[in-house]
VOVOTOR-653123 format. One record per residue (C-alpha): residue number from 1; residue in three letters; x, y, z. Coordinates in nm, 2 decimals, decimal comma, padded with zeros to 4 digits. Each point is the difference from the previous one (the first is absolute). Last residue first. Example, Ala and Ser with C-alpha at 12.3 -4.5 7.8 and 13.67 -1.06 7.14 Angstrom:
   num   residuo       c1       c2       c3
     2       SER    01,37   -00,11    00,71
     1       ALA   -00,14   -00,34    00,07
//
This chain:
   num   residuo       c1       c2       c3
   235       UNK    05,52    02,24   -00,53
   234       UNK   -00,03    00,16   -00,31
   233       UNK    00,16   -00,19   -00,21
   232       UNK   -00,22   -00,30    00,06
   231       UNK   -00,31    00,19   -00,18
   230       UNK    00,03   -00,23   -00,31
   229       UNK    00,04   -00,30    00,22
   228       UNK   -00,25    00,09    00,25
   227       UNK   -00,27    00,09   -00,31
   226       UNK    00,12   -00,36   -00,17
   225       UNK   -00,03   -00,17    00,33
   224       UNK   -00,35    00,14    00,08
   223       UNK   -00,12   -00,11   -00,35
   222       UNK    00,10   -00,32    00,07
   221       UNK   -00,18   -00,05    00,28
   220       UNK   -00,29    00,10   -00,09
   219       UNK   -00,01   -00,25   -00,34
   218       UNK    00,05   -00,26    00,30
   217       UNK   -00,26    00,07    00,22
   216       UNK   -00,20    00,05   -00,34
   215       UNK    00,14   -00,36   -00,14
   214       UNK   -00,08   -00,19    00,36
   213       UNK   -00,33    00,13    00,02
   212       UNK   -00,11   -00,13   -00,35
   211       UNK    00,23   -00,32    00,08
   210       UNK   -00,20   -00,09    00,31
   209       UNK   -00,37    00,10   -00,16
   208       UNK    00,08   -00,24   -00,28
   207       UNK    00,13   -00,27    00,22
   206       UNK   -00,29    00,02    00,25
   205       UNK   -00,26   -00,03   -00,29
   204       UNK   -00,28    00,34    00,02
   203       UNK   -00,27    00,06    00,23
   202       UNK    00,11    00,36    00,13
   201       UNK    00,03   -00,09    00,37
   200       UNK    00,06   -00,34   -00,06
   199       UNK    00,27    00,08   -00,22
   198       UNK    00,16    00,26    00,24
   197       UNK    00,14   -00,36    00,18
   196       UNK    00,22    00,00   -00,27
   195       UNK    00,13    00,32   -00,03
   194       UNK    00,08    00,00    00,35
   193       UNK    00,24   -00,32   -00,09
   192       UNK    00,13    00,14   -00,31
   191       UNK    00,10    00,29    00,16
   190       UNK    00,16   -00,16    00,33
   189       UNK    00,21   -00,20   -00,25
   188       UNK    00,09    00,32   -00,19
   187       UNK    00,11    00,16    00,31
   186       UNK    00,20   -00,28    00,16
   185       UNK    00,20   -00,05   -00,35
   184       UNK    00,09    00,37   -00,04
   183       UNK    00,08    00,05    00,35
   182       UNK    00,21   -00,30   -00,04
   181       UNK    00,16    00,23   -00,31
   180       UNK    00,05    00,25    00,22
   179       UNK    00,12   -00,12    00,25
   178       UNK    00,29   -00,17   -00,17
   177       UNK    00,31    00,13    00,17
   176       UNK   -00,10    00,03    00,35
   175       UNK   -00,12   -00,35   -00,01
   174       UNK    00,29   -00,13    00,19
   173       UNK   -00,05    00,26    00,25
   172       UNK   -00,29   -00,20    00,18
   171       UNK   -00,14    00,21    00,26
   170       UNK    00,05    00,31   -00,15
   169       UNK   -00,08   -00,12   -00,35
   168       UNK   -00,33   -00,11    00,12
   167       UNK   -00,13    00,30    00,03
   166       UNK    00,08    00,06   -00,35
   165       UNK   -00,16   -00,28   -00,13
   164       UNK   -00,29    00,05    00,17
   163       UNK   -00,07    00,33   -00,14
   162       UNK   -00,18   -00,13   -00,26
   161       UNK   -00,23   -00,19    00,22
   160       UNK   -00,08    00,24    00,18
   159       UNK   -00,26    00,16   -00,23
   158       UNK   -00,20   -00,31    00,05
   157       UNK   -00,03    00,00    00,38
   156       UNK   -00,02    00,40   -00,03
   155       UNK   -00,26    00,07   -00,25
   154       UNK   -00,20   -00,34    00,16
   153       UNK    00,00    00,18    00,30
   152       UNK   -00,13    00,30   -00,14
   151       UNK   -00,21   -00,10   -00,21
   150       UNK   -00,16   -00,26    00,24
   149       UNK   -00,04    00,30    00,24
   148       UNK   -00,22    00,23   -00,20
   147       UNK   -00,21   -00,25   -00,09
   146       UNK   -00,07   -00,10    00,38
   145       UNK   -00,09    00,33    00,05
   144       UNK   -00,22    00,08   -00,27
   143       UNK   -00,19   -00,35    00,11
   142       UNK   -00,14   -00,19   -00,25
   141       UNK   -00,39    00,09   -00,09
   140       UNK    00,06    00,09   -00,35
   139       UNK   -00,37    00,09   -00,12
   138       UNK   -00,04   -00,05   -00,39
   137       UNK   -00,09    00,38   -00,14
   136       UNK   -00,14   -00,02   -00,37
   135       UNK   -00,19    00,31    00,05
   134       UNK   -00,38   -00,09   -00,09
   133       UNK    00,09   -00,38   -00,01
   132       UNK    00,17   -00,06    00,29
   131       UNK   -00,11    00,26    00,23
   130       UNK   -00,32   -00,06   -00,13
   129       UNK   -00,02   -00,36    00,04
   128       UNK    00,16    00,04    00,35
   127       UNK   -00,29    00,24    00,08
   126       UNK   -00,27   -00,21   -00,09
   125       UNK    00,16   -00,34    00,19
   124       UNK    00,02    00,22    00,31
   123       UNK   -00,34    00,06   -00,07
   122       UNK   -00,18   -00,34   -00,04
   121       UNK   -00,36    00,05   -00,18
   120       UNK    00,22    00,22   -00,26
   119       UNK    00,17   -00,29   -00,20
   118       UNK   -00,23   -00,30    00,05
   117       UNK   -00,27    00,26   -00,16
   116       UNK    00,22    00,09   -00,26
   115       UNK    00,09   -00,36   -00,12
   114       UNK   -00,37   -00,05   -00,01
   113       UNK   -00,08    00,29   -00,22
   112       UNK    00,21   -00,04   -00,25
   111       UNK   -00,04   -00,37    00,03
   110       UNK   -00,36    00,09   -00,11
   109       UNK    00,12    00,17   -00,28
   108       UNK    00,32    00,08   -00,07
   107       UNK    00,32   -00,07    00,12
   106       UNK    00,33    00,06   -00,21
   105       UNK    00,25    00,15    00,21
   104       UNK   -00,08    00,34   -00,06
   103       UNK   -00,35   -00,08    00,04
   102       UNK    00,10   -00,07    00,39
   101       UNK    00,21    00,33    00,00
   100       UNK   -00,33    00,20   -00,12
    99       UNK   -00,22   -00,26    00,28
    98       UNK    00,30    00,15    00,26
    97       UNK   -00,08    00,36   -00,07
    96       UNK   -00,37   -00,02   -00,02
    95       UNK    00,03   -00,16    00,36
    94       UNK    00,22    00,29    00,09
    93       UNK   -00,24    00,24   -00,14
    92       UNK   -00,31   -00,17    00,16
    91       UNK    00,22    00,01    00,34
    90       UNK    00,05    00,38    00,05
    89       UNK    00,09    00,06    00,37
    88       UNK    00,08   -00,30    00,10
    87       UNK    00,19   -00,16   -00,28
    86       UNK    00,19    00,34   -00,03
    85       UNK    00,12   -00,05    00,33
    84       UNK    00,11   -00,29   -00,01
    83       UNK    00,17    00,09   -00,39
    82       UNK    00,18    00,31    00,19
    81       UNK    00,15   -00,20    00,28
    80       UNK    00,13   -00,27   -00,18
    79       UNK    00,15    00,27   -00,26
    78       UNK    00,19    00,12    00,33
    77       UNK    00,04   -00,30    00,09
    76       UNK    00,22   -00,10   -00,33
    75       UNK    00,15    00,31    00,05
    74       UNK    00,17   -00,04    00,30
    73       UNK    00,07   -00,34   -00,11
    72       UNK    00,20    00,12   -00,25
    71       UNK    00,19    00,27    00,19
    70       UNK    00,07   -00,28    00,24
    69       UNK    00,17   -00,24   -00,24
    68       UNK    00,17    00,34   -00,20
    67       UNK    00,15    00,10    00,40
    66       UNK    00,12   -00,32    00,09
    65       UNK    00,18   -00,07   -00,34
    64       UNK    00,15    00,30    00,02
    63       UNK    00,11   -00,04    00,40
    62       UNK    00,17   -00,33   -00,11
    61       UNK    00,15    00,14   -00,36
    60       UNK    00,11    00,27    00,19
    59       UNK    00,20   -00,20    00,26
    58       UNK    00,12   -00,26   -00,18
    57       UNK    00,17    00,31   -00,24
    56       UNK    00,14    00,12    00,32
    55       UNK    00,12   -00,32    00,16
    54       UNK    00,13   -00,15   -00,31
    53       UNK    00,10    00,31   -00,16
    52       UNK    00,24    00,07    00,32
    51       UNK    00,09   -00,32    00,00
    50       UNK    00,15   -00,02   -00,32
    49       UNK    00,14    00,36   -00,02
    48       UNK    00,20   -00,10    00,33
    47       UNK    00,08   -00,40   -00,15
    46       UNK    00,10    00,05   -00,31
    45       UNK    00,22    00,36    00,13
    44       UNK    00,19   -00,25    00,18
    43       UNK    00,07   -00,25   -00,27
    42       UNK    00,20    00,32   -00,13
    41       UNK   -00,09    00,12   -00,33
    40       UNK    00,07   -00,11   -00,36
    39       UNK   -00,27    00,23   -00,16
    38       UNK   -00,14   -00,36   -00,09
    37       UNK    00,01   -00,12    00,31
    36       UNK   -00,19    00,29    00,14
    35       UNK   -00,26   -00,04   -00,28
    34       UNK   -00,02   -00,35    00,03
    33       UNK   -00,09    00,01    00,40
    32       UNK   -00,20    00,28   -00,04
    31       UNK   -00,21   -00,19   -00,29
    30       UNK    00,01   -00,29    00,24
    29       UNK   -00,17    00,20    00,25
    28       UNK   -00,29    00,13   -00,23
    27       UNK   -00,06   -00,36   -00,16
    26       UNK    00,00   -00,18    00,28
    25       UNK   -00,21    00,21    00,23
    24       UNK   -00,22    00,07   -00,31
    23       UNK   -00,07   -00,39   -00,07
    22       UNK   -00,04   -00,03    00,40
    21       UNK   -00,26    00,24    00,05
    20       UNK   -00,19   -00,11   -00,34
    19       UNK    00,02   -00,35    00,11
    18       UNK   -00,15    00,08    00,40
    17       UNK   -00,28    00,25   -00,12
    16       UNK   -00,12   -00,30   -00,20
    15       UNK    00,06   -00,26    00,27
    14       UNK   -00,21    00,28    00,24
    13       UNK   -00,30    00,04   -00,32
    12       UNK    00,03   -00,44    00,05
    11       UNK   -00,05    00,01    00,36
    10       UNK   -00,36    00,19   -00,07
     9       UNK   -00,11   -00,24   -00,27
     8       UNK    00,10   -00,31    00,22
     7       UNK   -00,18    00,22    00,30
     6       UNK   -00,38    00,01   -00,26
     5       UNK   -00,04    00,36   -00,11
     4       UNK   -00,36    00,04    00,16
     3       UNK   -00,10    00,36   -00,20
     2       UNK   -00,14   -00,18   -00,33
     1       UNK   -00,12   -00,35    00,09
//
């Protein structure tokens, strides 16, 4: 029924805001990591500017993502609010209203007449046909909050990963020489991974959606190493 988003429906709008945190948390922290490496910068600076966009960039993307999930809402009641009403007050219009959207849809007759009786004898299903079908409005009823914080975490697990490498270079100096090309490895494996599991948020084959994810992170990437290795002169 319109307006009772079942809780699988409602975990898979987190998953969602989960995938797109962490594609962008890879993408936009690798992209520092390439463009440092390629202005042939310290290891250092990888991991200041690194974490710096992490936690900033996490940050915003959280707080947007809470802010465009509750402004949504907000308005989805607020045309809530306004059809109610208008059901009230006027309620041979709205029935007119929802026997026109009816038609629309191919009824006539006496099932034109049935189908609108059904409708309007049960009010909250009245106004969710409206909101649906007068102003296309779906109700989201996940939590703004809860949005918010799934990007953000998932901004930061993901976007860590690479800086992993060189974290672990301090600990294990061995692999002081080849960070980044683990970091390389590490973040296209994460990519491809996230990617994946964004196929069942977009209905599309695992593989497909891993390698599409994979070639932008990656296309990103590159384009940050040419700009740091055209700009390296000025560091």
């Amino acid at each position: 029924m319109i307006g009772n988003k079942r809780p699988e429906a409602a975990w898979g709008s987190y998953l969602s805001d989960f995938v797109y945190g962490g594609i962008d948390g890879a993408v936009t922290t690798f992209a520092v990591v390439a463009g440092v490496t390629g202005a042939s910068l310290s290891p250092t600076i990888v991991l200041i500017l690194g974490f710096a966009n992490l936690f900033a960039d996490g940050f915003s993307m959280g707080v947007g993502n809470y802010l465009s999930t509750k402004s949504r809402k907000e308005f989805a009641e607020k045309i809530r609010k306004s059809e109610e009403h208008s059901v009230h007050t006027t309620p041979d219009e709205e029935r007119e209203e929802v026997r026109e959207i009816l038609s629309g849809k191919g009824f006539s007759g006496r099932h034109l007449e049935e189908a609108t009786d059904i409708i309007t004898a049960d009010k909250k299903v009245w106004v969710d046909t409206m909101m649906k079908d007068e102003f296309g409005i779906l109700e989201d009823h996940t939590s703004p909050l809860r949005s918010g914080a799934v990007t953000f975490v998932s901004f930061n697990i993901i976007g860590f990963i690479p800086l992993l490498a060189y974290v672990l270079a301090y600990f294990i100096p061995v692999i002081s020489g080849k960070t980044f090309e683990l970091s390389v490895v590490l973040t296209s494996i994460a990519l491809f991974i996230v990617g994946s599991v964004k196929a069942r948020v977009v209905d599309t084959k695992w593989y497909a959606a891993g390698a599409e994810t994979f070639l932008v992170g990656g296309l990103a990437a590159v384009i940050a190493y040419i700009v740091g290795y055209l700009l390296k002169g000025l560091a």
